[in-house]
N, C-alpha and C positions, 0 to 999 in steps of 0.2 A: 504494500500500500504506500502512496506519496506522501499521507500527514496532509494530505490539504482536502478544502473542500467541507460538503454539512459535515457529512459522518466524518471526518477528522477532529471538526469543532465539536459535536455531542461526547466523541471520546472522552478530548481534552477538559471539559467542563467534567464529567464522569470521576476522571481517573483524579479531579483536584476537591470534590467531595460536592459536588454541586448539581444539581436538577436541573434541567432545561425547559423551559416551560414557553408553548407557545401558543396563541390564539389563533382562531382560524378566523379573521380580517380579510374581507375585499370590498372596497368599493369604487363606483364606477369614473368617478374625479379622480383624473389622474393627481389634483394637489391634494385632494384628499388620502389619495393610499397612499402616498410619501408623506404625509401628515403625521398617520397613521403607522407607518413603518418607523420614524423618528419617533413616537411615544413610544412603539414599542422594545425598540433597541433602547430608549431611556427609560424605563420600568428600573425600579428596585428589586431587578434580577436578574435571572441568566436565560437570555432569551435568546429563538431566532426569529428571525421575521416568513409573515404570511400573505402572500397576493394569491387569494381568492376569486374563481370566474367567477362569472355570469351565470346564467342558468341557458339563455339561449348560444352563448360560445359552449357549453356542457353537451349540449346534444348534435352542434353542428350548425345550429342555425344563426350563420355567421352572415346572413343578409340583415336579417334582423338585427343582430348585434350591431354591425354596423351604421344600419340608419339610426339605432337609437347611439351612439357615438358622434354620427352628422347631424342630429337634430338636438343635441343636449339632453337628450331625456336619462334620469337615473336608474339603473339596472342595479342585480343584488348583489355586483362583483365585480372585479376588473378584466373588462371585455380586451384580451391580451393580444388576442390575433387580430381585432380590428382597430387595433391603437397603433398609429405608425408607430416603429420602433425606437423612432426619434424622442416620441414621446416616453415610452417604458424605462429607456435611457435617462432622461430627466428625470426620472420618478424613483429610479435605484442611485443617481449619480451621489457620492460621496456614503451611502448610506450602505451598500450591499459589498460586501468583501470578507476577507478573513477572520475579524472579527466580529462580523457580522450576516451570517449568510441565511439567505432570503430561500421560500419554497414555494414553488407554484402548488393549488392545491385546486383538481377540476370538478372533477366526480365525473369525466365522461369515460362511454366505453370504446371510443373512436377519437384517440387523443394526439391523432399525428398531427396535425397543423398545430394545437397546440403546442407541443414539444417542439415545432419547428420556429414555432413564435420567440419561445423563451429561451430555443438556447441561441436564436440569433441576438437575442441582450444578455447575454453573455451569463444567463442563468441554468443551472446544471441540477439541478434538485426538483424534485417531483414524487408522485405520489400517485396511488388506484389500484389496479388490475386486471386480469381478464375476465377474472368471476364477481371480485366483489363489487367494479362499479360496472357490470351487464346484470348481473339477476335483479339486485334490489328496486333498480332505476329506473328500468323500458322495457322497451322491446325488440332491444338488436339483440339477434340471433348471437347463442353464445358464440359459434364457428367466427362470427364477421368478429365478436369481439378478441377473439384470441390472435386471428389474422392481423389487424390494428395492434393490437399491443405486443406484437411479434414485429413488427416494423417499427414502432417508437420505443422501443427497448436497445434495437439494435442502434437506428438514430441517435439516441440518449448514449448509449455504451459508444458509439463512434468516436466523442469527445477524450476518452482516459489519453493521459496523457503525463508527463514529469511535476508539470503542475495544475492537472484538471482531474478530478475523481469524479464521475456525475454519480447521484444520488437518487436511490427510488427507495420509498415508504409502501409497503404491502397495506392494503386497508381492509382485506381478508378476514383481521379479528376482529371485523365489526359489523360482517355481515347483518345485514336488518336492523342492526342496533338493539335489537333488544329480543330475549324470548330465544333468541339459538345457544344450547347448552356451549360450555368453554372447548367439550373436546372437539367440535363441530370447528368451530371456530378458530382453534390453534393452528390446526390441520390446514384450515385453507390459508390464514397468514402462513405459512410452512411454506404448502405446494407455491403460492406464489413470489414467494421468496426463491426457491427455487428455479422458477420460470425464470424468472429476471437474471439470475442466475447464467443458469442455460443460454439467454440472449445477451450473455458481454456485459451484465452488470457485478461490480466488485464490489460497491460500498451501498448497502441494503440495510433498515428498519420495519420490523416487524411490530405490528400490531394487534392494542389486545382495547376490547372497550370492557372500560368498568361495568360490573355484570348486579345483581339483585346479592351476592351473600359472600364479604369481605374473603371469609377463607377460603371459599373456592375461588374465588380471584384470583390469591396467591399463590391457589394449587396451578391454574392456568398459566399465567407465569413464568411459575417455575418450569412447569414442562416445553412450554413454548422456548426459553432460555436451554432448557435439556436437550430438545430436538436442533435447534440452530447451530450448536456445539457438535451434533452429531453429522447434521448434513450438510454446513456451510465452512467448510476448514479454513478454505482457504479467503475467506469474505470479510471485509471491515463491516461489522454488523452492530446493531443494537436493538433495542425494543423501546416502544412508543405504547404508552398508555392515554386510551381517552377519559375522559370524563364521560360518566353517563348520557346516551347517545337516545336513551327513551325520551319521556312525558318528566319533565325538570319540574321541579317542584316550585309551586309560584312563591313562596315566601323567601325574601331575603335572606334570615335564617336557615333555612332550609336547602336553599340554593348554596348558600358559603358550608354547609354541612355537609354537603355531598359531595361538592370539590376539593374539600379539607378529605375527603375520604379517599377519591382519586389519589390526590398528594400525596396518602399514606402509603397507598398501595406502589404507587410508582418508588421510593426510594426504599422502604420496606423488601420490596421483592427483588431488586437490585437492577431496577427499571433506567434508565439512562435520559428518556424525555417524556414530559405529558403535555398532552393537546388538551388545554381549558376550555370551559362554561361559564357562563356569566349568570348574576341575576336575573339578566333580562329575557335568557334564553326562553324562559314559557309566554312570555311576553310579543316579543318586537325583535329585529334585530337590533344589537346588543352598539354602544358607541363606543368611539375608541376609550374613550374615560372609564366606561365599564368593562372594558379589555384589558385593560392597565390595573384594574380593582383584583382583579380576576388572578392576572399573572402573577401580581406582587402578594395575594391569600396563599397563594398556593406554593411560593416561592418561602413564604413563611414558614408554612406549617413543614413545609420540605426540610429548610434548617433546621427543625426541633426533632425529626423523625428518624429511627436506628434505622438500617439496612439489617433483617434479617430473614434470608431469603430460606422457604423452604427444600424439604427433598424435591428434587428436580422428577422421578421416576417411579414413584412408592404411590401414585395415587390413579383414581380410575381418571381424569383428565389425563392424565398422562398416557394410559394404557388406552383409551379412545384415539386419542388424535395420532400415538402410532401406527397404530391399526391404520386409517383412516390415511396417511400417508405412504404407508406401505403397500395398501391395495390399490392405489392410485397407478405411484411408483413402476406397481408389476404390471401394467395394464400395455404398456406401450414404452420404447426408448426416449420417443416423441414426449415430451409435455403435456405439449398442445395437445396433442391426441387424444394422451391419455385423458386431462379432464374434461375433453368431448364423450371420451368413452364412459367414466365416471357417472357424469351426470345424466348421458341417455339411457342409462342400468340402472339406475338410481343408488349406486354405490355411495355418493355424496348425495345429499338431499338436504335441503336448508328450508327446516318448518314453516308454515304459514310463507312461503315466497311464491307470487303469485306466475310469475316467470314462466311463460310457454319450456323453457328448455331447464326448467327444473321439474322433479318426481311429483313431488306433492306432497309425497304420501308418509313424510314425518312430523310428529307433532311432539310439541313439550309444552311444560307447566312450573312452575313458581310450587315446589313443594314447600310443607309447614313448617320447617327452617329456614326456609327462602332460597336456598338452592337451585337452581333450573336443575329441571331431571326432563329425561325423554318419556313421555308418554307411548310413543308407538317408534322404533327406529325404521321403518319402510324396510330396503331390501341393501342397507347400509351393513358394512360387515361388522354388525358390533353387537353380534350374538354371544353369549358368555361373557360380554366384558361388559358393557352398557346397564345399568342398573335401572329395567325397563317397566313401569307399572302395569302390570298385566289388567287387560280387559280396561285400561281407562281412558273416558273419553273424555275431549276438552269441549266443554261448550263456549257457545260465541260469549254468554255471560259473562263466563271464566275466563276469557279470553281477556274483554273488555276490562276486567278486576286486576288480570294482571297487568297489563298495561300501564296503569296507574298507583301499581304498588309502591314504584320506587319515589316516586313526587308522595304520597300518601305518607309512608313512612319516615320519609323525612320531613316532610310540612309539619307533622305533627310525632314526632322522635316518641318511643315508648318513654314509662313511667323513671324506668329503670338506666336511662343514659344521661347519667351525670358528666358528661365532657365539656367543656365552655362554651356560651355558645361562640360559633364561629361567623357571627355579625363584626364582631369585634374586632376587623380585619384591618390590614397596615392601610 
């Protein structure tokens, strides 16, 4: 590896005792996301910076983007590819560098113009997938999404060089954000850690989103950190924790409660960066002021917190998502293939995802510890290992209930949790 680059910078923050914390920011002024990227490099902490699209740059609909770019109209992100690059350049100038390096963040499943927007301003950092942003998001055929992110992987990887490392973030461990059990979840940050892998990528983050029940978080984690160790030798790697990715709880209280828990999880499990939530998040989109609230709570509670990570391999998340990786693995030499082949077996199957080119046919539940357990695995191999509630069914009521578990429970914290509250933020 060069030492330079994101993943160089999350190391070096890592190895000096520090969390990286960054907010997921885009807006469509370009003075404003340079506004916004300057609070955020000036936060009371250890940050990177975040330029967020659009929703219509996200799906390709980059005429639209455009005219709302020539007519001044505000979109929910920075429209990247229809911003001359004249302009992106002004908007990174003195701000985006070594230390301080910046990540495009899309959510599409057809991301080559983008990749070809951002690394013409001289940006190398990105994020997605083939699976995670095709199933949750649309309707592009997974085959068209793995084809796209086999050619901006290689695009992306074309750059490595003495002093260029390009960087991709898996966002795999957040499929649906809410509701798909950890070993589900690992498994596909894995497999596409891997993909990136395969296509020319050397400096890779994996992701895990904060789940319904603290210690299986850190069980997930740990095996996600187990498997990375196993399959990625030769990679500059890290993991990326999100902040809860459901229904955020509308109380201030309750919102600084739950990212204060994130925080925990992330330096606890020996996590390298978290991607924050704001107050406003049940709300509005969140302002850079409330981004800044955000980064410097959780940059907090990150200093007072031990690192003490669990067994990597002693638990059933762990014995799922090998599983899960392994039958993938043996499916095809090809990647790509393989999790075509995967998902049209229903070997991988991602609960409640509505996805023409997902199974269907797995479901889970919010057990009475608060756990995700699998109510039905479909024709996933994770017979004898999967701890599977025989004969139950989820109803839509049940469905609805959990949904709002995690906002619920912390808007209104049991009898029994004496911790401060976490309003009382820097």
């Amino acid at each position: 590896m060069t030492g330079v680059g994101f993943g160089a910078f999350v190391r070096r923050a890592h190895d000096a005792g520090r969390l990286v914390v960054q907010p997921r920011m885009g807006m469509s002024s370009p003075e404003r996301m340079r506004a916004g990227l300057l609070a955020t490099r000036d936060a009371r902490a250890t940050t990177v910076g975040t330029i967020t699209l659009d929703s219509y740059t996200r799906v390709g609909d980059l005429e639209s983007a455009k005219l709302a770019v020539l007519e001044g109209v505000a979109l929910n992100g920075y429209p990247i590819v229809s911003h001359a690059p004249a302009t992106t350049l002004d908007v990174l100038d003195g701000i985006h560098g070594p230390g301080f390096p910046v990540q495009v963040r899309h959510g599409s499943a057809a991301p080559l113009d983008i990749f070809r927007a951002l690394t013409a301003v001289g940006l190398d950092a990105s994020e997605g997938g083939p699976v995670s942003y095709c199933l949750p998001y649309g309707r592009v055929p997974l085959r068209a999404s793995v084809a796209h992110w086999t050619a901006s992987c290689e695009l992306l990887a074309g750059l490595r060089g003495p002093n260029a490392e390009p960087h991709l973030e898996t966002f795999g461990g957040c499929v649906l954000g809410q509701l798909c059990p950890p070993g589900l979840l690992v498994a596909v940050s894995v497999l596409e850690a891997l993909f990136f892998h395969r296509h020319g990528i050397r400096s890779i983050s994996v992701s895990y989103a904060q789940q319904t029940h603290p210690r299986q978080d850190a069980e997930a984690v740990a095996a996600l950190r187990a498997l990375c160790a196993r399959f990625l030798p030769d990679t500059e790697w890290h993991v990326v924790v999100y902040a809860y990715m459901g229904l955020y709880p509308e109380t201030e209280e309750g919102a600084y409660r739950l990212l204060g828990k994130a925080a925990e999880l992330a330096v606890s499990s020996g996590s390298e960066r978290l991607i924050v939530k704001t107050v406003a998040e049940s709300r509005r989109i969140p302002t850079v002021a409330e981004n800044v609230a955000a980064l410097e709570h959780a940059a907090a509670v990150a200093e007072r917190t031990a690192r003490t990570p669990l067994d990597a391999t002693g638990t059933q998340t762990y014995a799922e998502a090998s599983a899960l990786v392994e039958a993938v693995l043996e499916l095809d030499d090809d990647l790509g293939a393989a999790l075509l082949t995967a998902f049209a077996e229903g070997l991988l199957d991602v609960p409640y995802c509505l996805h023409p080119d997902n199974a269907g046919s797995s479901r889970s539940y919010i057990a009475a510890d608060g756990r995700l357990a699998w109510a039905d695995i479909g024709k996933m191999p994770l017979n004898g290992i999967a701890d599977v509630t025989p004969a139950r069914s989820v109803t839509s009521a049940e469905l609805l209930e959990s949904l709002s578990f995690v906002r619920r429970s912390h808007d209104r914290p049991p009898p029994g949790d004496t911790r401060p509250s976490e309003s009382a933020h820097p």
